[in-house]
N, C-alpha and C positions, 0 to 999 in steps of 0.2 A: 811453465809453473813448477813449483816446488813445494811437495808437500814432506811433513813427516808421519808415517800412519805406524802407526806399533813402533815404533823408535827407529822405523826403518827409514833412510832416505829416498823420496820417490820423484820422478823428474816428470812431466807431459809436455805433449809438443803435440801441436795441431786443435784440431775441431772436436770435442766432447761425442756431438753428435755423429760423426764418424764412427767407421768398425775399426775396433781399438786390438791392438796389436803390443803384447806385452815382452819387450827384451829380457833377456836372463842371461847375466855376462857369464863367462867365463874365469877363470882362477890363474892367476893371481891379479884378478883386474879390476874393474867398477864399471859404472853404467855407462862412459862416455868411449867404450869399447864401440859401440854403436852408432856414433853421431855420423857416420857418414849412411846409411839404411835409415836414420831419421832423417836425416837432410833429403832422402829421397822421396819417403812416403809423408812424411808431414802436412802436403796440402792435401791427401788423398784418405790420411788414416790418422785414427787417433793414435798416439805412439805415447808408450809408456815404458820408461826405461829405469831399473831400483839398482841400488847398491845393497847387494845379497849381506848381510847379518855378518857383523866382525868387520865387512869392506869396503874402502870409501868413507862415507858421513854417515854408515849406517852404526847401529848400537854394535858394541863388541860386550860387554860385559862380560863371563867368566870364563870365555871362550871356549867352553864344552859343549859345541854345535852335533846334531845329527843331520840328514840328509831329511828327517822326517820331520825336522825343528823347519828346516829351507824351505819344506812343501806349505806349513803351516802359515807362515810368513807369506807366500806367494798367494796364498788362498784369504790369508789377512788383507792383503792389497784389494785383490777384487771385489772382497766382500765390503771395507769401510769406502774403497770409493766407488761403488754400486760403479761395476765397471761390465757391462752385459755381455755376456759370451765373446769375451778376448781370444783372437788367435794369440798364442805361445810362441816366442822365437828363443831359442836357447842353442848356450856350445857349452862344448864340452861338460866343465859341474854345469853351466845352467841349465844342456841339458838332463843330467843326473835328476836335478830339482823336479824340471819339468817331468821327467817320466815318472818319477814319483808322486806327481802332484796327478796326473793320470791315473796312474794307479788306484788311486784314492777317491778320485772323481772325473772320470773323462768328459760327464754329459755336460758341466759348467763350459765348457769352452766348444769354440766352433770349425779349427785347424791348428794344426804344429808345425812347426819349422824345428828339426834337429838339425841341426851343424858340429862336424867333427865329434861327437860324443857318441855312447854307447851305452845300451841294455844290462850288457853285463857287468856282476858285481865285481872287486878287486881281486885276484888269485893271489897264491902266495907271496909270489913275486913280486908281484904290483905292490902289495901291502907292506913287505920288506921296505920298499922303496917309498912309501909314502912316510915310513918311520923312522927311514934316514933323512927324509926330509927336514921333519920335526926336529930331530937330535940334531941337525946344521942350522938351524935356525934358531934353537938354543947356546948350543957353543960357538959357531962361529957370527952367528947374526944374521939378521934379514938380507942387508943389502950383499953377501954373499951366495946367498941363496938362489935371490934374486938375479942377481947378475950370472948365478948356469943355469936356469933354470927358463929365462922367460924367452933368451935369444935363442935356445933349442926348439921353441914353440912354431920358428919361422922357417920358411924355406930357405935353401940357399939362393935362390933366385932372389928373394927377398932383403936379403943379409945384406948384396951384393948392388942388389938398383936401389935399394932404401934403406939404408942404414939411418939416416936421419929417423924415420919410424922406428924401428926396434930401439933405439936409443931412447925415443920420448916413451913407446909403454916400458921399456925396464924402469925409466927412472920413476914412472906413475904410480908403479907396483912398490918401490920402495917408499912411499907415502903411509903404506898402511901399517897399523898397529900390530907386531909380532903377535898377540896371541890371538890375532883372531884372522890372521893367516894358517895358522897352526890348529883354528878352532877348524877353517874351511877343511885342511890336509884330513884333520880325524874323521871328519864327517864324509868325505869320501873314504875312507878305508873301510871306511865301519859299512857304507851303502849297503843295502839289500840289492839283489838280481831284480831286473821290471822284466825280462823279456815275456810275462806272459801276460801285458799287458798287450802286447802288438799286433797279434791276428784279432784282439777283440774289440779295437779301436773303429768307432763307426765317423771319425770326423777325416778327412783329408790330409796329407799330411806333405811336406816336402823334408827329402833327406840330402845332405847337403856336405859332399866330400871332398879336403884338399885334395890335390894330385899327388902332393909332396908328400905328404902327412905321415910319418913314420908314428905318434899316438894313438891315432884313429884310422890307422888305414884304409884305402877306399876298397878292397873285400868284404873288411868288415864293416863299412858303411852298408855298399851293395846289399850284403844280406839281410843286414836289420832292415833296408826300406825294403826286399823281399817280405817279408814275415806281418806287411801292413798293406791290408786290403786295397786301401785308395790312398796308393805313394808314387810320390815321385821323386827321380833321385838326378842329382846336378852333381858330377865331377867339376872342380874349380882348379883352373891351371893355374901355372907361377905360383902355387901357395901351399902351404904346408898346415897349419894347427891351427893359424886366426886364418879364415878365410875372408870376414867381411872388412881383415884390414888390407890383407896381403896383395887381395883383386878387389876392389867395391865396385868395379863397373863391372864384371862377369855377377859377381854375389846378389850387385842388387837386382837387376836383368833378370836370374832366375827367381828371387822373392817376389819381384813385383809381379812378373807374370803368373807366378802361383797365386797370390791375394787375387789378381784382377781377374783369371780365371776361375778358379777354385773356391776362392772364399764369398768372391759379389755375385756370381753369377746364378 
C-alpha cells in the first residue's frame, strides 16, 4: 500500500498486525533501496519503507532540510500511522536520521538496525566536501554528480560482477529534483554528533559493516556497536557503502536472524 502522511511518500508491505520494521534509505536514493530485505521479511514483518523529504515522491519544497526536520518526519510516520514500537532499519543518512530520532526519543521504538552509517558529526573535511557537492550540482548538474558520486558507493567486487546494478541505482538517483538532493547534502553537513546517545540505548541493536567500505569503514563500524550495550555487529563481504544491495543473501541472513532472535523472542 501507498500512503502520503505529512507530504511524505510512504510504502507498506506485509501484515498490519505484524512487528513493523521501518526502512530509512540512504542518499542519494529512495525507499525501493530496500525491496530485496522486504521481499524477505514481508510475510513475517510488517515493512514500512518512506522516501526521506526532497527524495523520491516525497515533498521537496524549499529544500532547506536539517537532520532534525528527517527525525520529525520519521516520528510523523509512526505517529499518523499509529505504527507501535517499529524496529528502525537505516544506512548511512538513514542512519543519521535514525540516531537522531533516538536521540530525541529511543523509548518509541523496540530495536535498530544501523548499516554503514555513523555517530559522528561532519569534521572539517567532510563538510568541505559536502560543499563541493552542492557547488557541482549547481554548476555542473545533478546527473554529474551523480554519475562520481553513487558508483564510488559500491565495491569493486560489485562494479565488476554487477554493473547492470550500479547502473540502474545511478540512473534512479538522477530522477530526483536537484534541490532537494542538495536540501539532503546541507542537512548532513549541518548534523549534530548522537554518539552520546549509544551507551544509553536500552533496546537491542544490530550494526551492520561493508567489508569494502572505504565511507564507513568497518573500525569505525566496530566501535560504534562497542559503545551499545545490547549490539551486534555483522562484517558484509563483497560490498562496500550499500550492503543490502551489494550481498542481500549475507544482509538479509544477518537481519532476519537479529529480528527472530532479538526482537520476537
Amino acid at each position: 500500500m501507498k500512503y502520503i502522511i505529512n507530504s511524505l511518500s510512504v510504502n507498506t508491505f506485509g501484515d498490519p498486525e505484524n512487528i513493523p520494521v521501518i526502512f530509512v534509505h540512504g542518499f542519494p536514493f529512495d525507499y525501493s533501496m530496500w525491496e530485496n530485505q522486504i521481499a524477505e521479511l514481508k510475510n513475517d514483518y510488517y515493512c514500512i519503507s518512506y522516501d526521506v523529504r526532497g527524495l523520491g515522491d516525497s515533498y521537496v519544497g524549499d529544500g532547506q532540510y536539517t537532520m532534525d526536520a528527517f527525525a520529525s518526519d520519521l516520528f510523523s510516520i509512526v505517529h499518523e500511522m499509529n505504527i507501535n514500537q517499529p524496529v528502525l532499519c537505516g544506512l548511512s543518512m538513514g542512519g543519521y536520521i535514525i540516531l537522531r530520532t533516538l536521540q530525541r526519543d529511543s523509548k518509541r521504538f523496540r530495536g535498530v538496525v544501523l548499516c554503514n552509517t555513523k555517530a559522528s558529526g561532519d569534521d572539517n573535511e567532510a563538510k568541505l566536501k559536502r560543499a563541493q557537492a552542492i557547488d557541482d550540482i549547481n554548476v555542473k548538474g545533478l546527473d554529474f554528480f551523480v554519475s562520481n558520486f553513487v558508483p564510488n558507493c559500491f565495491s569493486d567486487f560489485t562494479k565488476k560482477k554487477n554493473p547492470e546494478l550500479v547502473e540502474k541505482i545511478t540512473q534512479n538517483a538522477k530522477r530526483h529534483i536537484p534541490k532537494g538532493v542538495k536540501g539532503s547534502v546541507f542537512a548532513m553537513l549541518s548534523r549534530n554528533d548522537t554518539n552520546e546517545i549509544l551507551p544509553k540505548l536500552e533496546i537491542p541493536a544490530l550494526v551492520i559493516a561493508g567489508k569494502d567500505d572505504k565511507i564507513t569503514p568497518v573500525t569505525a563500524m566496530k566501535e560504534m556497536a562497542d559503545k551499545i550495550k545490547d549490539s551486534d555487529f555483522t562484517e558484509i563481504p563483497n560490498a562496500a557503502h550499500l550492503t543490502p544491495l551489494e550481498n542481500p543473501e549475507k544482509f538479509n541472513k544477518a537481519l532476519k536472524e537479529f529480528l527472530d532472535t532479538k526482537i520476537t523472542k
